[in-house]
C-alpha positions as CSV (number, residue, x, y, z in Angstrom):
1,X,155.7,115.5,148.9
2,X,156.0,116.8,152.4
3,X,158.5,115.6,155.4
4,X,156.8,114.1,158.8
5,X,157.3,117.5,160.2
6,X,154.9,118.9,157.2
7,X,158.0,121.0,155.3
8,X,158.3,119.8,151.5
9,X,160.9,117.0,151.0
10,X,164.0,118.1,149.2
11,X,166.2,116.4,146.7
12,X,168.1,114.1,149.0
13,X,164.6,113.6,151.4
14,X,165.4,109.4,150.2
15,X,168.6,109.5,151.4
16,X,167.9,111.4,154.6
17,X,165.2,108.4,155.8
18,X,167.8,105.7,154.9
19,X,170.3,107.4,157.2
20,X,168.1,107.8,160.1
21,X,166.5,104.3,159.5
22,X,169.9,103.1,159.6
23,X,171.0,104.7,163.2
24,X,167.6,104.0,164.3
25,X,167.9,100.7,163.6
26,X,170.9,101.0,166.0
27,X,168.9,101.9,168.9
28,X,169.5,105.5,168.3
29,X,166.8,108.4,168.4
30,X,168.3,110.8,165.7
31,X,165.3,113.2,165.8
32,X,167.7,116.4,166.2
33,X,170.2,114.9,163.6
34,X,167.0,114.7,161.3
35,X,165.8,117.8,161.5
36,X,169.4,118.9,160.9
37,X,169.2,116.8,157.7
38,X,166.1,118.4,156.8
39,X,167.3,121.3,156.9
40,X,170.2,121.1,154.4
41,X,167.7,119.4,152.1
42,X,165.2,122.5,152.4
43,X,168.4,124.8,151.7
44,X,169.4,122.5,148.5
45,X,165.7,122.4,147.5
46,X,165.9,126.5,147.4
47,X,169.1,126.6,145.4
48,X,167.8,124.1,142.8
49,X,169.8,120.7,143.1
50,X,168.6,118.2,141.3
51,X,169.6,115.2,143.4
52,X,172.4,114.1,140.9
53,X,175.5,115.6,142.6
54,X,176.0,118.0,145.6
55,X,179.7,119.7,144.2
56,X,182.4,121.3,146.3
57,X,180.7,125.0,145.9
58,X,177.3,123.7,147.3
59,X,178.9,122.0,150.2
60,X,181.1,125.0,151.4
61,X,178.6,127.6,150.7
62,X,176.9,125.9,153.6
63,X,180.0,125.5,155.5
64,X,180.7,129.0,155.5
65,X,180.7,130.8,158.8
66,X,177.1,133.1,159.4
67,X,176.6,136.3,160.7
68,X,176.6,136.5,164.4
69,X,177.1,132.4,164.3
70,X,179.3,131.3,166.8
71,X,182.4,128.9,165.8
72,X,180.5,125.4,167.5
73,X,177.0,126.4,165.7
74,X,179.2,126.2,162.5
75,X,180.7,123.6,163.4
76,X,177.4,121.4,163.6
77,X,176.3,122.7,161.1
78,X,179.4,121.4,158.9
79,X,179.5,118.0,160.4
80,X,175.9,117.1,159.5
81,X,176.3,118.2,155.9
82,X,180.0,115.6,155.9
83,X,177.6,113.0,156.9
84,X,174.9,113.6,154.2
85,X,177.8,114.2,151.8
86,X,179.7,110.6,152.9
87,X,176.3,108.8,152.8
88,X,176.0,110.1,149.3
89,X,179.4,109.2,148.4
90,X,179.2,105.9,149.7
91,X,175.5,105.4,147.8
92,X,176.9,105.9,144.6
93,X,176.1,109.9,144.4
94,X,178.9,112.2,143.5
95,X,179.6,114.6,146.6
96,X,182.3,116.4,147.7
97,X,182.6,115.2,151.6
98,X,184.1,118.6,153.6
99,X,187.6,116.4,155.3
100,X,187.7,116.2,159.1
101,X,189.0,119.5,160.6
102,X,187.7,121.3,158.0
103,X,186.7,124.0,160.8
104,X,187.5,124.5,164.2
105,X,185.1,124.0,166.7
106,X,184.6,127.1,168.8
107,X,186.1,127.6,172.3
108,X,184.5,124.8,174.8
109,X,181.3,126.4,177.0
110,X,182.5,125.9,180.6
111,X,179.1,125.1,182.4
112,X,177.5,127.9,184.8
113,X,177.3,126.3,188.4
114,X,174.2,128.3,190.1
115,X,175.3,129.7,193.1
116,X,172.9,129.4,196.4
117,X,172.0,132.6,196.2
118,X,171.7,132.8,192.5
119,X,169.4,130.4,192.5
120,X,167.4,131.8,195.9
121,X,166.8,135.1,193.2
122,X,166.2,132.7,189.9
123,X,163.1,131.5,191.8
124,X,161.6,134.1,193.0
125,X,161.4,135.5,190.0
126,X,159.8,132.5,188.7
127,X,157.7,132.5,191.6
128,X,156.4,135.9,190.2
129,X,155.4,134.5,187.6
130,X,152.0,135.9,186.2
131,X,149.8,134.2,183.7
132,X,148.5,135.8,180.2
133,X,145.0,134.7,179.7
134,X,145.1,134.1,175.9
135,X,148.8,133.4,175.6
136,X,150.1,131.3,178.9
137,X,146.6,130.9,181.2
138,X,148.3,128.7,183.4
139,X,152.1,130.1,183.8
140,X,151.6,131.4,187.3
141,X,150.7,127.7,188.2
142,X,152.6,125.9,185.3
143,X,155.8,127.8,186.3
144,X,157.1,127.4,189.6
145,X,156.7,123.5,189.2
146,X,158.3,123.3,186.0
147,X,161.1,124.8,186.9
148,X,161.6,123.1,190.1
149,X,161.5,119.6,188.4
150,X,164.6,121.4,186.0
151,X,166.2,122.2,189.2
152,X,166.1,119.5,191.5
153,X,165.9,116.4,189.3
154,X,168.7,116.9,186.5
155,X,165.9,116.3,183.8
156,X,166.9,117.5,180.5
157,X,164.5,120.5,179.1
158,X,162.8,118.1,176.7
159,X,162.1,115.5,179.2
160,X,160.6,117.6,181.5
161,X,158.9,119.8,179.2
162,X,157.2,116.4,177.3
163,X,155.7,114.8,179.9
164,X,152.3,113.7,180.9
165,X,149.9,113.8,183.5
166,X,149.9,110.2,183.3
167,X,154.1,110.2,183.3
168,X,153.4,111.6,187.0
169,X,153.3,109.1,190.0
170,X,152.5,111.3,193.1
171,X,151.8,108.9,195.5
172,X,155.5,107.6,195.3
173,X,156.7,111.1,194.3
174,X,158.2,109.6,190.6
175,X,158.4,111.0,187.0
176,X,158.6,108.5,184.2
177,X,160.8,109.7,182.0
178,X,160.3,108.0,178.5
179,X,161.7,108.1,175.4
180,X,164.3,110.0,177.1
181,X,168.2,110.4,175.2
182,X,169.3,106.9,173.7
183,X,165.9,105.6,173.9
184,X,165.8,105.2,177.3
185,X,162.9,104.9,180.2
186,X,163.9,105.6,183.6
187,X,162.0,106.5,187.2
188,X,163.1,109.9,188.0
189,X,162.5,110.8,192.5
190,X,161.0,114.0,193.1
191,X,160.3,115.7,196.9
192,X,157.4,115.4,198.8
193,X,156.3,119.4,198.3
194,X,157.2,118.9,194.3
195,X,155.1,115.8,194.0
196,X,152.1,117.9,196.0
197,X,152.5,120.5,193.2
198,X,152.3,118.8,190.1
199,X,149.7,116.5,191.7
200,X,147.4,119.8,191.9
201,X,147.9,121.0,188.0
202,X,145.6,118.8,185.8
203,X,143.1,120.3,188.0
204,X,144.0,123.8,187.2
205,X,144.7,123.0,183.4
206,X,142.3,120.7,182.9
207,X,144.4,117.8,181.0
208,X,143.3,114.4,181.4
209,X,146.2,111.6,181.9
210,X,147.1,111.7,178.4
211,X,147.5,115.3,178.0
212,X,150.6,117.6,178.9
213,X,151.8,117.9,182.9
214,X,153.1,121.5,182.0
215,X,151.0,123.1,179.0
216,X,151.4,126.1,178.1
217,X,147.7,126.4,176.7
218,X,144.7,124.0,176.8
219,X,146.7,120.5,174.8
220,X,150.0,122.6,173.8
221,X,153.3,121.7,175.3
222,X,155.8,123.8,176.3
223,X,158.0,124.9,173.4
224,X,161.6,125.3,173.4
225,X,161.1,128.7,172.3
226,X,158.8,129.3,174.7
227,X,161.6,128.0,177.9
228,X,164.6,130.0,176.7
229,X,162.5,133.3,176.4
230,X,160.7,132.4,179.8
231,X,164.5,131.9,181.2
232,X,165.9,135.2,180.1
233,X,163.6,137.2,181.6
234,X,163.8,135.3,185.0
235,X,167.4,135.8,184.7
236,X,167.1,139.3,184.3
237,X,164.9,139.8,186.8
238,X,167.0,138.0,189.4
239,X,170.0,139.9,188.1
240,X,172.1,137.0,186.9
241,X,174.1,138.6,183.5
242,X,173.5,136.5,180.6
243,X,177.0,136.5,178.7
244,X,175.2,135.6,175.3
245,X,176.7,132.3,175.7
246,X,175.3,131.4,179.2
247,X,173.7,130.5,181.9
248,X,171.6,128.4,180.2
249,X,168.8,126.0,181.1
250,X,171.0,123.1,180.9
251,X,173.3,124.3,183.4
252,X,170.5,123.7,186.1
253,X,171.1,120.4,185.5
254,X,174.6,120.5,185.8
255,X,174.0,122.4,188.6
256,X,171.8,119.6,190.3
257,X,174.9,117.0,189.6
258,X,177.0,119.0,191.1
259,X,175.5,119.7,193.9
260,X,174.6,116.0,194.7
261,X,178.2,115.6,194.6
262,X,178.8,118.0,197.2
263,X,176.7,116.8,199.7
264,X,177.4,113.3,199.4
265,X,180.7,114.2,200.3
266,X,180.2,116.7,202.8
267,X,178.4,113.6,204.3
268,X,181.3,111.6,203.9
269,X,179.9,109.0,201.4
270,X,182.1,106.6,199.2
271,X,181.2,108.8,195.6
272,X,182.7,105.8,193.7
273,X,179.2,103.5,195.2
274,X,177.2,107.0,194.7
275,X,178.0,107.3,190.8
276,X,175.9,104.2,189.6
277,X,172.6,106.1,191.4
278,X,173.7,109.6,189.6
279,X,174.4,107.9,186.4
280,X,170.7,106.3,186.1
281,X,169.5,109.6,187.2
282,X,170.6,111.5,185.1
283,X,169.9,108.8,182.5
284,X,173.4,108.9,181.2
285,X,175.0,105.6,178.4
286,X,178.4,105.9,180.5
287,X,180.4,106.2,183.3
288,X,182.6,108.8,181.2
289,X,179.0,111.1,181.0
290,X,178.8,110.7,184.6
291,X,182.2,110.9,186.0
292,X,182.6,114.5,184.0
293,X,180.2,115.8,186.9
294,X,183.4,114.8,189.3
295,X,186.2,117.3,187.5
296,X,183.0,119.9,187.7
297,X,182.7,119.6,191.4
298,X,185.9,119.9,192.0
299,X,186.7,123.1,189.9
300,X,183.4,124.9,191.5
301,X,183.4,123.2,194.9
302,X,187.4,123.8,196.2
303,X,186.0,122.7,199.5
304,X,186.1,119.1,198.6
305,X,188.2,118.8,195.7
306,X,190.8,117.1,198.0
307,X,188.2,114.5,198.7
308,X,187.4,114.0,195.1
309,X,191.0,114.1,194.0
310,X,192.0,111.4,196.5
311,X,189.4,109.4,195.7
312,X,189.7,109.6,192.5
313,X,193.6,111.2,191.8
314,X,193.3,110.9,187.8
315,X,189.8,110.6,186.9
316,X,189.0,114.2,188.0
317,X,192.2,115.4,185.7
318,X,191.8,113.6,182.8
319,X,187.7,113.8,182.2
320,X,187.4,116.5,179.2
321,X,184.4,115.0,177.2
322,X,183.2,116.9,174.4
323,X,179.7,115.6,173.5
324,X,176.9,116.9,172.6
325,X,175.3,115.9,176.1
326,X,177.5,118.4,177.8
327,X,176.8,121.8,175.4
């Protein structure tokens, strides 16, 4: 038998859709946690389990650290497999369930905070941008757009890389984003020039309202492979270093946040009536998601950090969230 995602179901496949029927159930999406799960039955599947136990040997020779994996890779990695073992456990199979802190998660990523000018080179670069008849036919089009909706809206990459020509309202220069982290829908503002733009590409790619607003070929969406390849080139072209650990596409979002911040109180707004506008946004579950973007603006923006911290004198201190949203 095969998985949804066409690979062979391994031993465990059973217990992998009652877990994610479960959290589904709870209004969660679980499709990276899945594949994650998928991927650990695959790797049992290869090594012969049976389904009847999943012993301490099996379990750590997954945990153990790769070569060239960094510390928070391994770490996920680790905490999927204790929740496959503790379902397991707690089903009636015998596993042996790794205990918490069984490794350390790697050094927190501080996010990269695009500079004016860094970000005045990463688009011209993309503006550069040359199409490849049979490999990306419409990237001199598709590109500058795409990257600008990143840029200026906070989307996540998945958001912005899924949508539709339909998802597009141009007229009152919206995005729909649907489906979006926590199972959420949300109107996402885009400018005048931006909306002109993407108005323009189902001409140029020739997808109808049901077919992709960004393609990368005729009915094929962008990939994620496809983005972070794209990115480091633009990066090196615009002579940003890449660390190996960052700038990465997400920090254009955090970027965007940031900056919004900034302005707002350059302009001397009250922040604390601003966050409920950045928070739906950004299509964040919390305040706590939100209110991280606050100890961000003050650590990059000094300029108004006395604003922030007066306005909010422990909020800005004390926000250190360590989810998945922020990494």
């Amino acid at each position: 038998m095969t998985a949804r995602d066409g690979m062979p179901r391994g031993p465990f496949a059973k217990d992998i859709d009652d877990i994610v029927a479960t959290k589904r159930a709870l209004g969660l999406s679980y499709d990276a946690t899945e594949r994650a799960l998928r991927r650990i039955d695959r790797w049992l599947a290869e090594r012969g389990n049976d389904g009847s136990s999943l012993p301490r040997e099996v379990v750590e020779e997954w945990c153990r650290l790769r070569s060239h994996e960094t510390e928070c890779n391994r770490h996920h990695r680790v905490k999927d497999m204790r929740l496959l073992c503790s379902w397991l456990s707690a089903h009636g199979t015998e596993a042996w369930v790794p205990p918490r802190g069984y490794v350390r998660k790697g050094p927190r990523y501080e996010p990269h905070i695009y500079t004016d000018d860094e970000l005045r080179r990463l688009f011209a670069a993309i503006d550069a941008s040359r199409s490849v008849p049979d490999q990306c036919p419409f990237r001199a089009d598709v590109a500058p757009a795409f990257w600008r909706v990143l840029a200026t809206t906070g989307m996540r990459l998945s958001e912005a890389r899924l949508r539709r020509v339909g998802d597009l309202d141009a007229d009152r220069r919206l995005i729909v984003v649907t489906g979006a982290k926590g199972r959420k829908d949300r109107l996402v503002p885009i400018s005048d020039g931006l909306a002109d733009s993407c108005r323009h590409l189902p001409a140029i790619t020739g997808e109808g309202p049901d077919g992709w607003l960004f393609p990368v070929r005729p009915g094929e969406p962008m990939t994620l492979q496809c983005c972070y390849k794209n990115f480091r080139r633009y990066l090196e072209k615009a002579g940003i270093p890449h660390t190996g650990r960052g700038p990465r596409i997400h920090d254009l979002r955090h970027t965007h946040a940031v900056r919004l911040l900034r302005a707002w109180a350059e302009e001397g707004r009250d922040l604390w009536a601003c966050m409920p506008y950045l928070r739906t946004m950004l299509g964040h579950e919390s305040f706590e998601e939100t209110a991280y973007y606050l100890r961000l603006t003050a650590e990059s923006m000094p300029s108004i950090a006395t604003t922030l911290a007066t306005a909010y004198p422990g909020l800005v201190r004390e926000v250190t969230l360590d989810a998945p949203e922020f990494h």
